[in-house]
N, C-alpha and C positions, 0 to 999 in steps of 0.2 A: 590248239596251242596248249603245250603242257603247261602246267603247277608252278609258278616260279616267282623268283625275287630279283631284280637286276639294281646295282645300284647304277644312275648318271651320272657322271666325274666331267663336267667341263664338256656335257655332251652339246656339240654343234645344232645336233638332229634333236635336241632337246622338243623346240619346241611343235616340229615336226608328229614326233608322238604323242603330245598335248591333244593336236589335231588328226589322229588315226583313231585317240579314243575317242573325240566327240563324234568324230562318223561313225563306230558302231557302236552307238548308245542305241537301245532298242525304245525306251522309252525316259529315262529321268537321270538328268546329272546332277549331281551337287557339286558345288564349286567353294573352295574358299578363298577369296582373293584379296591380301592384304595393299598398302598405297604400291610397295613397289611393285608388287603383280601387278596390278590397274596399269602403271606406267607403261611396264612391258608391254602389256595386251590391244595399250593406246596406238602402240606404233603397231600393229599387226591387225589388218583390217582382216586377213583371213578368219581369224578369230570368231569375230560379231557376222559372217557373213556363214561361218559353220552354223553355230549357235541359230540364227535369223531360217536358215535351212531347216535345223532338227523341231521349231517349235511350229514351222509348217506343216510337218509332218505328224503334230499331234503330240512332241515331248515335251516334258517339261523342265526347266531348267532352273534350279534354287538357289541360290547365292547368298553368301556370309560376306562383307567389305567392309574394310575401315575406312569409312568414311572420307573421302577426297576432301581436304579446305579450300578456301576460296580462289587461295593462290597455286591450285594447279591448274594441269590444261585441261580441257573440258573431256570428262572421261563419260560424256551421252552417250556416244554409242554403244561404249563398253557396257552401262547401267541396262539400257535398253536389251541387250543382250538374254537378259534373265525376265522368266517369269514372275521369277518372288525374289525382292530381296529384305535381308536383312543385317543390319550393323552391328558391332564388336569390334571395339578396342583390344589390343596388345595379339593381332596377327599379322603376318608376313608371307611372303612366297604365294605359291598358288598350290592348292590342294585340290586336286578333281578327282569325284568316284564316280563312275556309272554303275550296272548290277553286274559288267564280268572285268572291268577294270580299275585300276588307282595307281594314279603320278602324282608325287609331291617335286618342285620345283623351287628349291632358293635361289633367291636371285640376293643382286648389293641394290645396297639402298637407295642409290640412282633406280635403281629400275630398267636398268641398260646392258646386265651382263647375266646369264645363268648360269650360277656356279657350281651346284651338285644339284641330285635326287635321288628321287626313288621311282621303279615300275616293278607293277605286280599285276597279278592275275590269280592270287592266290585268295580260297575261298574264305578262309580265316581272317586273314587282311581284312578284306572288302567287309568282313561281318563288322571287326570294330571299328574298320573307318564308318560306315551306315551310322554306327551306334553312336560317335561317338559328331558325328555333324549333326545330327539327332539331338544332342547332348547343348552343343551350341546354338544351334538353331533355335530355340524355344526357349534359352537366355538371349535371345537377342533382341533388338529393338528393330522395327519396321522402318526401311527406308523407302521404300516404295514399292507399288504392287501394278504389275499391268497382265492381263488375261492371265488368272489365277488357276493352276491346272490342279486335279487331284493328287494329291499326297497320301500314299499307304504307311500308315501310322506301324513302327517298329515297335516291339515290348522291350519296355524300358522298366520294370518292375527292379532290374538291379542295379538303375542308377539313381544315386542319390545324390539330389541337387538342392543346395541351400544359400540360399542368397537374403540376407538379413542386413539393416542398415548398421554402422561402425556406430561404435558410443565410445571408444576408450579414448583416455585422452594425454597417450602417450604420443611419440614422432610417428608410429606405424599404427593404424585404427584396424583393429579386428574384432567380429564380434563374438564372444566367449563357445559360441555353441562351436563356430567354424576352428576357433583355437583347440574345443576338447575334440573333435574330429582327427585333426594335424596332430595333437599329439597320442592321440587312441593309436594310430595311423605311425608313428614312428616308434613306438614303444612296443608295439606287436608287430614286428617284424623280424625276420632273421638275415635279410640283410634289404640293403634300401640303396636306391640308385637316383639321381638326381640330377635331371637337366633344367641351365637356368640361368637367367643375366645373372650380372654382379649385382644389382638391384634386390633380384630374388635368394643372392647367396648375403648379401646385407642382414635382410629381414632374418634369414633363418640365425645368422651370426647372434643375433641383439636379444633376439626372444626364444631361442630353441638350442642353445648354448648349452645348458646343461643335459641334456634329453640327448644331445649327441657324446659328451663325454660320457654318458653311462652306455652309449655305446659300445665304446672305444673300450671301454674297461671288460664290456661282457665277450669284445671283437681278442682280447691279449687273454681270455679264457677259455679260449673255443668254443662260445656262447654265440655268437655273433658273424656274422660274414661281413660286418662291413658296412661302411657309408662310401660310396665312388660320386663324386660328384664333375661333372662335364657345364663347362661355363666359357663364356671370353672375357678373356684378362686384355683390355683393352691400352693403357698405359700405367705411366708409375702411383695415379691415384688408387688402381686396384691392391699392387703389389701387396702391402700391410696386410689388405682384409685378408685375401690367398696364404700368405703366407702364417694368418694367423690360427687358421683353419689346418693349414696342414700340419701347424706346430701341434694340434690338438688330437692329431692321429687323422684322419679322413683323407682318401686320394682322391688327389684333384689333374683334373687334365686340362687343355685348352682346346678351344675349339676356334676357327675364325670367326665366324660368325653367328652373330648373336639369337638366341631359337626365336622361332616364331611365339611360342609361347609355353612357361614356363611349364613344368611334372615331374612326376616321381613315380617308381614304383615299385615295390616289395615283393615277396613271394605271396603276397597274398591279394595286395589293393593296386591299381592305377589313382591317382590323384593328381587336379591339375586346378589350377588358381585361374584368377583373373585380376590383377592387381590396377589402380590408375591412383595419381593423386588427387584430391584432393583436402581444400582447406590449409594446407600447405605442408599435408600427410600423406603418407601413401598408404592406401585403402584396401582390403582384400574382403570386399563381401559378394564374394562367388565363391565354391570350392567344388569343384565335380570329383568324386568318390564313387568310384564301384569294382567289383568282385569280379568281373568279366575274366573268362581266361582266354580267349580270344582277344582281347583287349590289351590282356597282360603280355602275350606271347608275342603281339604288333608291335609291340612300343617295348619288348625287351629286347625283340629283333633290331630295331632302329637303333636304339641305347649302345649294345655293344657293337655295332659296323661303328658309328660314332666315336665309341671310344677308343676303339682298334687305331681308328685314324686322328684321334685326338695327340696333343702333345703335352710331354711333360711340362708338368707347370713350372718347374726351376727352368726347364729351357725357354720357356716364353719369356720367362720374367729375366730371366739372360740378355736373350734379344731387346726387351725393350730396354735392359740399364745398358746397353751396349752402342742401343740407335744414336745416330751423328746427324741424321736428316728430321727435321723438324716433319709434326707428323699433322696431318689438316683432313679434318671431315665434314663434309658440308652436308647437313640432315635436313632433311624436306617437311616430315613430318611432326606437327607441334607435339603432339604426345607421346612423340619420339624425344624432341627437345626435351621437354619436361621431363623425363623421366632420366636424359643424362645430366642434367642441371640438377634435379635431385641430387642423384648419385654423387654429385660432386659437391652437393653443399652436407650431404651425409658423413662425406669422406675427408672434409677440409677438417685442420688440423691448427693452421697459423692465422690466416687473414683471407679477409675474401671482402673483394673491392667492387660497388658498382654503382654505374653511370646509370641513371634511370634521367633522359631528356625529355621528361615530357609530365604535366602536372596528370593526365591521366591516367599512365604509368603508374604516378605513385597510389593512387585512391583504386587501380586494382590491383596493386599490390598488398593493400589493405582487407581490402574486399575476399580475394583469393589464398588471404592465410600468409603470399608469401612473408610478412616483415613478423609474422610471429615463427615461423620457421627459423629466421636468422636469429631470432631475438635467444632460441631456447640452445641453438649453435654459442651463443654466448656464454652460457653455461659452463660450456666442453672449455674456454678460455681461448676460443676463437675472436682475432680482433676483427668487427665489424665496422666496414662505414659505407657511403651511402651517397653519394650525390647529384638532386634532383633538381628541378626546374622550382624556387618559387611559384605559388600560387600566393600574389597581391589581395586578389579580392576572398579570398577564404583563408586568409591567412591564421584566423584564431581554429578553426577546423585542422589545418594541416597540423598546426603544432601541439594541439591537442593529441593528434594521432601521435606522432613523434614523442609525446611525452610515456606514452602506453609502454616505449619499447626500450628501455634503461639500458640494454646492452647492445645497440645501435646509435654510431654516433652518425648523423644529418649534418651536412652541407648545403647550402643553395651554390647552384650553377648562375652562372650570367644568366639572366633571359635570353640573349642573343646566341646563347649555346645550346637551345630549344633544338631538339629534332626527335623523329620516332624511336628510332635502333635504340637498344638498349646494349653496353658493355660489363661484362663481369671478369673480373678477375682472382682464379682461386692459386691461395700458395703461391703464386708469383709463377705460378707454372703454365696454365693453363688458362687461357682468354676465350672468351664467347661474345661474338655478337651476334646479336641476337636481332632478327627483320619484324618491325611490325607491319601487319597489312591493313588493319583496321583501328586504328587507335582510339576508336569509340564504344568499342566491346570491353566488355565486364569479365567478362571469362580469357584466362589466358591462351585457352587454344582457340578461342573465336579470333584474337587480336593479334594474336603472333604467327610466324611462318616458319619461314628456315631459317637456319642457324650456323655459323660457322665456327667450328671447334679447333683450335691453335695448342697442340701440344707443343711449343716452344719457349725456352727460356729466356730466349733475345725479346720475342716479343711480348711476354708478358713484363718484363725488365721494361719496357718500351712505353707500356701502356702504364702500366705501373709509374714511371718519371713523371708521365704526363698528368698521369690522374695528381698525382701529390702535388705537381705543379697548378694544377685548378682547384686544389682543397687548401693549399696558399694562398691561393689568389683569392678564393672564396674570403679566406680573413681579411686581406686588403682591400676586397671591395665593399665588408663590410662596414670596417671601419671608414671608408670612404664617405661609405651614406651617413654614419651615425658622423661623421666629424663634417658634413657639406650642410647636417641640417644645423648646427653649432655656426657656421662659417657664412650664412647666408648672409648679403646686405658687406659684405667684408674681401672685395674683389682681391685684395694684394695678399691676403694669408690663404684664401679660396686655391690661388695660381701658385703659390710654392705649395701646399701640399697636392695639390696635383703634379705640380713637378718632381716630388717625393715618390707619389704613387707612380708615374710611369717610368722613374729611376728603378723603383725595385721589382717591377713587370719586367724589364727589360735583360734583367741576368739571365733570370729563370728560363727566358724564351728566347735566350739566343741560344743557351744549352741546347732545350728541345730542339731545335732546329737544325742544330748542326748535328747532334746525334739521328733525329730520323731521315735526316738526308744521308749523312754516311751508311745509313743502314737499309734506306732503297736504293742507292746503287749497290750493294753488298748483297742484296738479298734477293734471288731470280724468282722465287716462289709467287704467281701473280696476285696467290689471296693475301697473301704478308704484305705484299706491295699496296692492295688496296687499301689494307688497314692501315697503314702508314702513308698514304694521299688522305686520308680524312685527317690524320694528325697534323700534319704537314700543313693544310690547308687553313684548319680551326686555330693553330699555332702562329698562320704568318696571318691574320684578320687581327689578332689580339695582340700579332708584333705592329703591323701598320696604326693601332688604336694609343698602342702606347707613344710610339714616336708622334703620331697626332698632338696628341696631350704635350710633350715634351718641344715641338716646334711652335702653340699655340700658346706656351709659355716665352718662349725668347719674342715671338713677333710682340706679346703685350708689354715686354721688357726693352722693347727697342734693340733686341738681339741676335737678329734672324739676317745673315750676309748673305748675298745673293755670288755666287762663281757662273758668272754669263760664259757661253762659249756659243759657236757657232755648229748647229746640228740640222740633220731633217727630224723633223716634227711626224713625220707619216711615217718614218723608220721607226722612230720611238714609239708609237701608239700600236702599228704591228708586234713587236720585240714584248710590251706589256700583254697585249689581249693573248698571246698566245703561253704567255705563264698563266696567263686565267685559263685558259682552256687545258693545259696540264694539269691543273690544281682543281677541277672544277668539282663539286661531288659531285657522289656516284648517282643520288637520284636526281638530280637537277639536269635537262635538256634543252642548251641554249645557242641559236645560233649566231654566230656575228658574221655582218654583212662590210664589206669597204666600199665607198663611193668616191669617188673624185681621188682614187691615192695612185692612179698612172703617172702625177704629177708629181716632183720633189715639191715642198714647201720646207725653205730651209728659217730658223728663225735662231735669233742671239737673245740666250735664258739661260738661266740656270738647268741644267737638265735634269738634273736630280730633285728640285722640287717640280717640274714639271712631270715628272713621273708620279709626283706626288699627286698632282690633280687630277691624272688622267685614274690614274687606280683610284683614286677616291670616286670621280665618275661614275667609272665602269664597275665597280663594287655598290652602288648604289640605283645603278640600274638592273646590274642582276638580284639584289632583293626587292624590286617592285615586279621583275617579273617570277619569283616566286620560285618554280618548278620546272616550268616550260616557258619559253620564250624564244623574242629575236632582237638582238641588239645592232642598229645601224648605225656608223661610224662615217661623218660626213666631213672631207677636206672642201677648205673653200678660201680666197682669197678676196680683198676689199682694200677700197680705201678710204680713210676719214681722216679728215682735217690733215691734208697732205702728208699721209703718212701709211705706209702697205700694211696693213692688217690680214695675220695668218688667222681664220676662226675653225674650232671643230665644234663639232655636232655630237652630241650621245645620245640618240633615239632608241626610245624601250617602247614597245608594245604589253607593257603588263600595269600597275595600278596608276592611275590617276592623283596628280598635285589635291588636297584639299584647299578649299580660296584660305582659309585660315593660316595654313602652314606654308604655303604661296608666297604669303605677304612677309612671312618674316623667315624663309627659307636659309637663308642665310647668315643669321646670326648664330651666334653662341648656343646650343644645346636647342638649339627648334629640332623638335622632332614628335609626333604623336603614334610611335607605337615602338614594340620591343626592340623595330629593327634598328640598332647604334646608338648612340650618344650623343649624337648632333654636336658633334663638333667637328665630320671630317669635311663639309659642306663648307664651315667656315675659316677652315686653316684656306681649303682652297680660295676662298674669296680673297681672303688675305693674302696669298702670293701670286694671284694673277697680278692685283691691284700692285705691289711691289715690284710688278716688270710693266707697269702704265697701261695694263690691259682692264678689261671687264667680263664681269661672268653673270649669267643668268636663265630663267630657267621658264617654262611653257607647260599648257598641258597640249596635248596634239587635238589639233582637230576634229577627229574622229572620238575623242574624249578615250579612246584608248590608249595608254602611257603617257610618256611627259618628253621631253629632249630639255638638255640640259649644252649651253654652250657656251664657249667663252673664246673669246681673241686678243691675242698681243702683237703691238709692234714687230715686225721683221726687223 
């Protein structure tokens, strides 16, 4: 086979040639395989079945991964695949060398398409690939080792590696040795070429700003050939930086997709980072430097096919002020997340909004640097807020922290708006939300997962309504508690400012509701839709709490009229559980069972406070059963004291009655945990008894859940 370069463009047979060069490996491949390699490779058992061949035969195979989190699929077989492996943040695609061949393969960040590469057989290549997985390899960290084969050590005398810990205590931590390298490195050059996220073209904007104007000056003297820089201009949050860069003389191109990881390189040096955040910074204490020309000639090769197929950056940034289709990316990878969540709190400008649900959300946000990140975003005249779950019982701790951060203003959420996901919203443009898998981790990529990114105007306008309407409400509930501990012992003044309060709940949330409804039938997009079912959902719990409040004041005022008609009762209870089941979220799995509804049971009620009860019910048996569950729904007919009594049943399989909370179930605010208010328990009491009925409530037999039931006259 002669000498050669090919590039892959959308090759089908992609990974076909993957698996021609693991067959003629003669003895040792190295592999670099980032999450969405793994993914790829997951679905392709031929892979681990080549691999599981060539290490019978006495080869041995080395591997570089970034590390799979907990919420992917189990990529054992792929792990097992390798003799040696080792870990490293900020890689992608898959990189294989043997001793007469090398493919680089990008794929998208599902892990499901391959979108370009490279194949060679060239001698040159193969040298700086060796040299340069050589280079990674022995920065990496050990993920695990099984039948350890021998490794022929390459001379590496002209690569210089320095990895020192960050001290500075700016947004970007570098430490001074790697900073005088980067600029020894940009200042002796005659021209310099630069592949790189927006992330990587950030850092150099903020800190190497002047170092490129004296470029540009020595480039308009015929000193200089030049800075070309190759990056993805992802939406209108990039635009400014790009455009600021090329105000300053430097060409810039676009590329789709984002490098595996960032470099540079001159007529003289290769130079390549490693950057991740931490503390609520982004960190660069790796920098690989060396002199190779072989090295240099690989990666100038790559450089310009790239740029050849690169696009102007005014036409990208066209395109994107041009798009009409909301633009949505759903990233897998936490230090993926992390590092566009940077970017975006780098780049905000006006406001940047977030829901953090959860009290240990907020103490690793602490913990992780993030709320000093936003704090020093305040600075720039960036408005920041904030709104988290109270913590009751460490209440002097929380606000102690909160006091640390002057340029963050804090909210408390309801407790009953408790959940994991966290929402951000930046510039009213762009929404994230963001999955947690383990909400008991300290570290943000132990605890987070994937993420869903909304470049949409509508819907960060959306979330944005809503959030403002729970940072209002936040003030009405607070005043609530400071004016209920005032109002105790004082029932008639208690019931008109609650009548007050669920008057002024009630504007705000018929807005929200009538706007995100008109906006999921408007809107086909399924991830927009889903976000707007959690709104929807969270909006109509805190619309049925306020009308609670607001009917529980006319019944104590002798004001509450009943409009009797004649309906089925089993119609009605269908017609409700099946808006629960549209509305349901997204992590809750609940099934409802019917028994006895072959039957019509028609009965004369109001039907509109009867819908009151049954949603009070059925709303209170899906928070006992939490997550998962089964809700059974039992018609039955009786008679007492000569008279046909229609009864239902609400059977939950999830927590159990306390005898305490048992006993006085039914009154006024009984309730012993975050879940409601205890009072939707006793509106209904109150409007069975209003149509001569009864209601009451059991734990089951099996001391697994509770049924709740009540019956009225036909």
């Amino acid at each position: 086979m002669g000498d050669n370069i090919q590039t892959i463009q959308n090759d089908e047979n992609a990974l076909d040639r993957l698996y021609g060069l693991i067959r003629n490996v003669k003895s040792r491949l190295d592999i670099v395989v980032g999450v969405d390699g793994l993914i790829l490779l997951g679905s392709c058992p031929e892979f681990s079945e080549l691999c599981e061949q060539l290490k019978k035969q006495g080869g041995v195979i080395r591997g570089i991964i970034k590390n799979p989190i907990q919420n992917y699929p189990d990529f054992q077989s792929i792990l097992n695949s390798f003799t040696e492996i080792k870990q490293l943040d900020n890689i992608r695609g898959i990189i294989a060398t043997s001793e007469s061949e090398y493919i680089k393969l990008n794929c998208n960040t599902s892990g499901t398409i391959i979108l370009n590469g490279t194949y060679s057989n060239s001698e040159d290549l193969l040298s700086a690939s060796h040299t340069f997985f050589e280079a990674l390899f022995s920065n990496g960290v050990y993920y695990k080792t099984q039948n350890e084969g021998t490794v022929n050590d390459l001379n590496l005398n002209d690569l210089v590696t320095i990895t020192t810990p960050a001290t500075s205590a700016s947004r970007f931590k570098i430490d001074k040795k790697i900073a005088d390298k980067l600029s020894y490195f940009v200042d002796n050059s005659e021209f310099i070429c630069v592949y790189s996220s927006i992330g990587g073209m950030l850092f150099e904007f903020q800190d190497y700003f002047e170092n490129f104007n004296s470029i540009v000056a020595k480039e308009k003297s015929g000193k200089h050939g030049g800075v070309r820089w190759l990056t993805s201009i992802r939406n209108k949050n990039d635009i400014d930086l790009v455009r600021s860069l090329a105000k300053s003389g430097l060409k810039i191109r676009h590329i789709h997709e984002k490098p595996a990881f960032d470099f540079a390189i001159s007529d003289r040096f290769f130079a390549s980072t490693i950057e991740r955040i931490n503390d609520g910074r982004m960190v660069m204490d790796n920098l690989f430097l060396n002199d190779d020309q072989a090295n240099l000639s690989f990666y100038s090769m790559i450089f310009e096919k790239l740029w050849k197929n690169g696009m102007d950056f005014e036409a990208r940034i066209n395109e994107i002020e041009n798009e009409t289709d909301d633009k949505i990316d759903i990233v897998y990878d936490s230090s993926d997340v992390m590092h566009r969540i940077y970017e975006l709190f780098a780049l905000a400008k006006k406001e940047v909004l977030i829901i953090l649900p959860s009290t240990n959300g907020f103490y690793r946000s602490e913990l992780e640097g993030g709320f000093r990140m936003l704090n020093e975003l305040g600075f720039k005249g960036v408005k920041l807020r904030v709104l988290t779950i109270p913590d009751s019982e460490n209440a002097h701790e929380t606000n102690k922290i909160k006091s640390k951060y002057q340029n963050i203003v804090f909210k408390d959420l309801e407790p009953t708006m408790a959940s994991l996901n966290r929402i951000l919203v930046f510039d009213n443009k762009t929404t994230v939300m963001w999955e947690v898998v383990d909400d008991n981790q300290q570290k943000f990529t132990q605890a987070l997962g994937m993420a869903v990114f909304v470049e949409s105007i509508k819907t960060s306008e959306t979330i944005t309504a809503i959030f403002n309407n729970l940072w209002n409400q936040s003030e009405i509930h607070k005043r609530l508690k400071d004016a209920h501990e005032k109002l105790k012992g004082q029932g008639k003044m208690q019931s008109r400012f609650m009548d007050l309060v669920a008057h002024e709940l009630r504007t705000p949330l018929q807005s929200i509701l009538g706007i995100t409804e008109i906006l999921k039938n408007e809107i086909k997009n399924n991830d927009q839709n889903f976000l707007l079912r959690i709104a929807i959902s969270n909006a109509k719990k805190l619309h049925r709490l306020s009308e609670n409040i607001l009917d529980i004041t006319r019944l104590e005022g002798n004001i509450l009229y009943l409009n009797k008609e004649k309906f089925s009762l089993n119609q009605l209870v269908t017609y409700i559980v099946t808006d629960f089941v549209n509305n349901i979220e997204y992590n809750k799995v609940i099934t409802f069972e019917y028994r006895n509804f072959d039957k019509e049971y028609f009965v004369f009620a109001d039907k509109f406070r009867m819908s009151q009860v049954i949603q009070n019910l059925i709303d209170n048996s899906m928070r006992f059963v939490r997550n998962r569950g089964t809700i059974i729904l039992t018609m039955s007919e009786t008679r007492i004291h000569s008279k046909d009594v229609v009864e239902l049943n609400v059977t939950d399989d999830g927590e159990s009655l306390k005898p305490e909370i048992l006993a006085r179930l039914f009154t006024k605010f009984a309730s012993d945990s975050y879940y409601g208010a205890g009072i939707g328990l006793y509106l209904c009491k109150k409007i069975i008894e209003a149509h001569g009925g009864r209601i009451w409530a059991k734990n089951n037999h099996d001391m697994r859940g509770c049924t709740f039931s009540f019956g009225i006259p036909q």
